[in-house]
C-alpha positions as CSV (number, residue, x, y, z in Angstrom):
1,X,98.8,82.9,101.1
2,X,95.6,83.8,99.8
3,X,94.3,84.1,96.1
4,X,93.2,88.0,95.8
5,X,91.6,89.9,93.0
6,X,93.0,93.3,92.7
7,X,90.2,94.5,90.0
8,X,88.1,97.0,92.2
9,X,90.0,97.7,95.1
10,X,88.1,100.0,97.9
11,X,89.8,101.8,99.7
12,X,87.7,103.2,102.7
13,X,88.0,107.0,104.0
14,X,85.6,107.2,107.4
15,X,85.3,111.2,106.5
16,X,84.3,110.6,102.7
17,X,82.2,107.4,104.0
18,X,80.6,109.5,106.5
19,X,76.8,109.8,104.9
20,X,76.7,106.0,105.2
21,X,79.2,104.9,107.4
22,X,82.2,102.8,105.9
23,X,80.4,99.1,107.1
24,X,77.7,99.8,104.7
25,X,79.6,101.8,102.0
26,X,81.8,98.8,101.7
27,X,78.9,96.4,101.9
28,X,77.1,98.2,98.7
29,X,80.4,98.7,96.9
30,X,81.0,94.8,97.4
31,X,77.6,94.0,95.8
32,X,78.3,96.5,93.1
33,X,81.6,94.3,92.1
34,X,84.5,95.5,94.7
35,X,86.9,93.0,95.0
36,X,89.0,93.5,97.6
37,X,88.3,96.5,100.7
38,X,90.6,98.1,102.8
39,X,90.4,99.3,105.7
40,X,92.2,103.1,106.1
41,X,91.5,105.1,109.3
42,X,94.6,107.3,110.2
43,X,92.9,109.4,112.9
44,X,91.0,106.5,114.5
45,X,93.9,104.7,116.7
46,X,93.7,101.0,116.8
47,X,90.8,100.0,119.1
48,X,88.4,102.2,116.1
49,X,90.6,100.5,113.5
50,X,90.0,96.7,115.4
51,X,85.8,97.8,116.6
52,X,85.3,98.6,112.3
53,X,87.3,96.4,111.0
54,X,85.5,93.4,113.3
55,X,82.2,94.6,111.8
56,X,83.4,94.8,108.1
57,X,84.7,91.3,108.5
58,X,81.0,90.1,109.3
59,X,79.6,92.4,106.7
60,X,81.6,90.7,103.8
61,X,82.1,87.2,105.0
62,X,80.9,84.7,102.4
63,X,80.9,87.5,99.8
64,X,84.3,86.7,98.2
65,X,85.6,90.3,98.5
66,X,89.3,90.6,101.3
67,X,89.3,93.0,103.9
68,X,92.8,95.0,104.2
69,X,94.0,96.8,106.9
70,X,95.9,99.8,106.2
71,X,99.3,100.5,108.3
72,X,98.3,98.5,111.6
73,X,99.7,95.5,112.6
74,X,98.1,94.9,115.8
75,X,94.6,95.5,113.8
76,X,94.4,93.1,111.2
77,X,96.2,90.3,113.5
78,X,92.8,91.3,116.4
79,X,90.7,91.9,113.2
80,X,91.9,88.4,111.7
81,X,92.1,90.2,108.3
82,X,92.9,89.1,105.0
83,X,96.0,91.4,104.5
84,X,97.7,94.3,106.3
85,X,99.0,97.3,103.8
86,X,102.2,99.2,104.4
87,X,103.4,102.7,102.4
88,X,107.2,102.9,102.2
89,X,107.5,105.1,105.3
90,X,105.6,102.5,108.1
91,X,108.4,100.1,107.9
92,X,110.4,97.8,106.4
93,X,107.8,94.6,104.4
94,X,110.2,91.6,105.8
95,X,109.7,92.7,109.3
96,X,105.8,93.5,108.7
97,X,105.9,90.0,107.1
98,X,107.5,88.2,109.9
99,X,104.7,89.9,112.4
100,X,101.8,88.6,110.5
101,X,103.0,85.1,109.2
102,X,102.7,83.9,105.7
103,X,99.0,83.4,105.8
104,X,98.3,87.2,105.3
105,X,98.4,89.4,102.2
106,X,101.0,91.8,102.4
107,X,100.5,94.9,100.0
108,X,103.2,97.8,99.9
109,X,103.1,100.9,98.2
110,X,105.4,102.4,95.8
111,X,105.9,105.5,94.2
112,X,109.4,105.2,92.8
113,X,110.7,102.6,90.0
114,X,113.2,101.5,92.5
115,X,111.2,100.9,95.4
116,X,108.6,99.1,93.0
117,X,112.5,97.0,91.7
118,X,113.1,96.0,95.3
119,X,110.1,94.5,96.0
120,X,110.8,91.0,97.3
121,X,108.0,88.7,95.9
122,X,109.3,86.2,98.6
123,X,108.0,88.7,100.8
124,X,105.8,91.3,98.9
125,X,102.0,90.3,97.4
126,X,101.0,92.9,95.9
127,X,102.1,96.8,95.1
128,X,100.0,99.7,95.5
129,X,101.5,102.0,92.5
130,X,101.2,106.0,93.2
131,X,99.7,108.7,92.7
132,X,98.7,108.2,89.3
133,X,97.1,111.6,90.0
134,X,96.7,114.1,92.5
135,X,93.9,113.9,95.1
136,X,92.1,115.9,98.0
137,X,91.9,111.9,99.8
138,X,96.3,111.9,100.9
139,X,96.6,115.3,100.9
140,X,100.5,114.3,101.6
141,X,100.8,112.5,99.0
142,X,104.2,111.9,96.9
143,X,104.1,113.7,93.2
144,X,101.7,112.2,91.5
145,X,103.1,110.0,88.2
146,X,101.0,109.8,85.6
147,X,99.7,107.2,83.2
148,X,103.6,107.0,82.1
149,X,104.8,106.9,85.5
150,X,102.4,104.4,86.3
151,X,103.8,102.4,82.8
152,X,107.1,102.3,84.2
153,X,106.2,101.4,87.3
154,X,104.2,97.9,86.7
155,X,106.7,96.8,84.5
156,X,109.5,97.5,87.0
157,X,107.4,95.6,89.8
158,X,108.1,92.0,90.3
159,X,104.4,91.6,92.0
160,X,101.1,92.1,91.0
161,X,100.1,96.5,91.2
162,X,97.2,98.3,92.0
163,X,97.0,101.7,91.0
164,X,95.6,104.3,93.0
165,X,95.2,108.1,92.6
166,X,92.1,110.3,91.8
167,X,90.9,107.6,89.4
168,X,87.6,107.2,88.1
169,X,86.1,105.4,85.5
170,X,87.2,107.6,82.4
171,X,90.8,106.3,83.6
172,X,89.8,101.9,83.9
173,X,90.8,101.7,79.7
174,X,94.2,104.2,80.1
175,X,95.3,102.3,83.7
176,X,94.5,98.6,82.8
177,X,96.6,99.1,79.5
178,X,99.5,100.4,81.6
179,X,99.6,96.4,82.3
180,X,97.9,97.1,86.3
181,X,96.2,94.5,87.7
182,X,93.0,96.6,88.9
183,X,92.2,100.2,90.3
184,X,92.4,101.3,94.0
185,X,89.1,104.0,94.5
186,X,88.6,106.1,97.2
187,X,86.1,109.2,96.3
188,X,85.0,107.1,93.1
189,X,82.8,105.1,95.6
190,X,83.0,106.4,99.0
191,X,80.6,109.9,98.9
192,X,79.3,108.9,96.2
193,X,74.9,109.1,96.5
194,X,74.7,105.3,95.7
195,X,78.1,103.4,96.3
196,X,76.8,100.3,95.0
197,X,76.2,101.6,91.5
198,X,79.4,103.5,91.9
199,X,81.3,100.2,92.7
200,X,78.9,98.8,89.5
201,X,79.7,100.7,86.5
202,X,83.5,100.4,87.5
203,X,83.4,96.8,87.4
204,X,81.7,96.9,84.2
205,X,84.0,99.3,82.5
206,X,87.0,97.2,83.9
207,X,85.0,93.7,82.7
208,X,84.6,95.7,79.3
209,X,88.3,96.2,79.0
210,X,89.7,92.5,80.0
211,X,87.2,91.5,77.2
């Protein structure tokens, strides 16, 4: 399995990413200090999800940052991704692991304190921890926890978490304290007038906090 930085973690909306497209909103943010991108498209069907996520992998190949595909198997194995993402309800993580092999990333998110305790690190990379707060980007989403929730939730994980959840960067000091491993942004960057600077002063508040 691969190393993986969770610190600036992009998550890609192809409605918020519109004004640039999501290639070169990634491509920016990646320069501005994103570490890891993934790839979310739930309208799009797989061919969209394989066509965009072929072109991201050349757009950020030698820069460092992992592409992630969001909740499509068939698309990050075609894609030859970094690391597929599941949320509790696209199926069960040993299944998803056996599909894509050891070499992959596997992320899952959680939103409970016993989903984040079952996580199997034999099987599990990483945890996606959430809604730290509501947002307009899942309008489904679960009830959103809180910086407390949020607490109890990376300490209850076995893995490494990512929160995610209408953060910005007045929340990098409040969520990196809660003992995450890095912020998952969606509107933070993507629709933003200049994602690279976006992507930029994140990274430097959350290098200003590991200081």
């Amino acid at each position: 399995m691969k190393g993986f930085d969770l610190s600036l973690y992009l998550v890609l909306d192809p409605d918020l990413c519109a004004s640039y497209g999501m290639v070169e909103t990634a491509r920016a943010a990646v320069e501005g200090g994103a570490t890891m991108v993934q790839l979310r498209d739930k309208t799009g069907g797989t061919q969209r999800m394989i066509e965009t996520g072929l072109a991201l992998r050349q757009a950020l190949a030698g820069t460092g940052a992992l592409l992630i595909v969001n909740d499509d198997i068939e698309a990050a194995g075609r894609i030859g991704a970094d690391g597929l993402h599941i949320g509790q309800d696209d199926g069960d993580p040993v299944a998803a692991r056996a599909r894509i092999g050891n070499d992959m990333i596997l992320g899952v998110s959680v939103e409970t304190v016993e989903a984040a305790r079952r996580l199997d690190p034999a099987v599990v990379d990483y945890a996606g921890i959430g809604p730290v707060f509501a947002t307009p980007t899942k309008p489904d989403h679960k009830q959103p926890v809180g910086l407390d929730g949020l607490a109890d939730l990376v300490a209850a994980s076995p893995v490494p978490s990512v929160a995610i959840g209408g953060l910005k960067g007045e929340h990098v000091e409040a969520v990196l304290k809660t003992g995450a491993d890095g912020l998952a942004v969606v509107s933070a960057i993507c629709g933003t007038p200049d994602p690279r600077a976006a992507a930029r002063a994140l990274a430097v508040l959350i290098e200003g906090v590991r200081r």
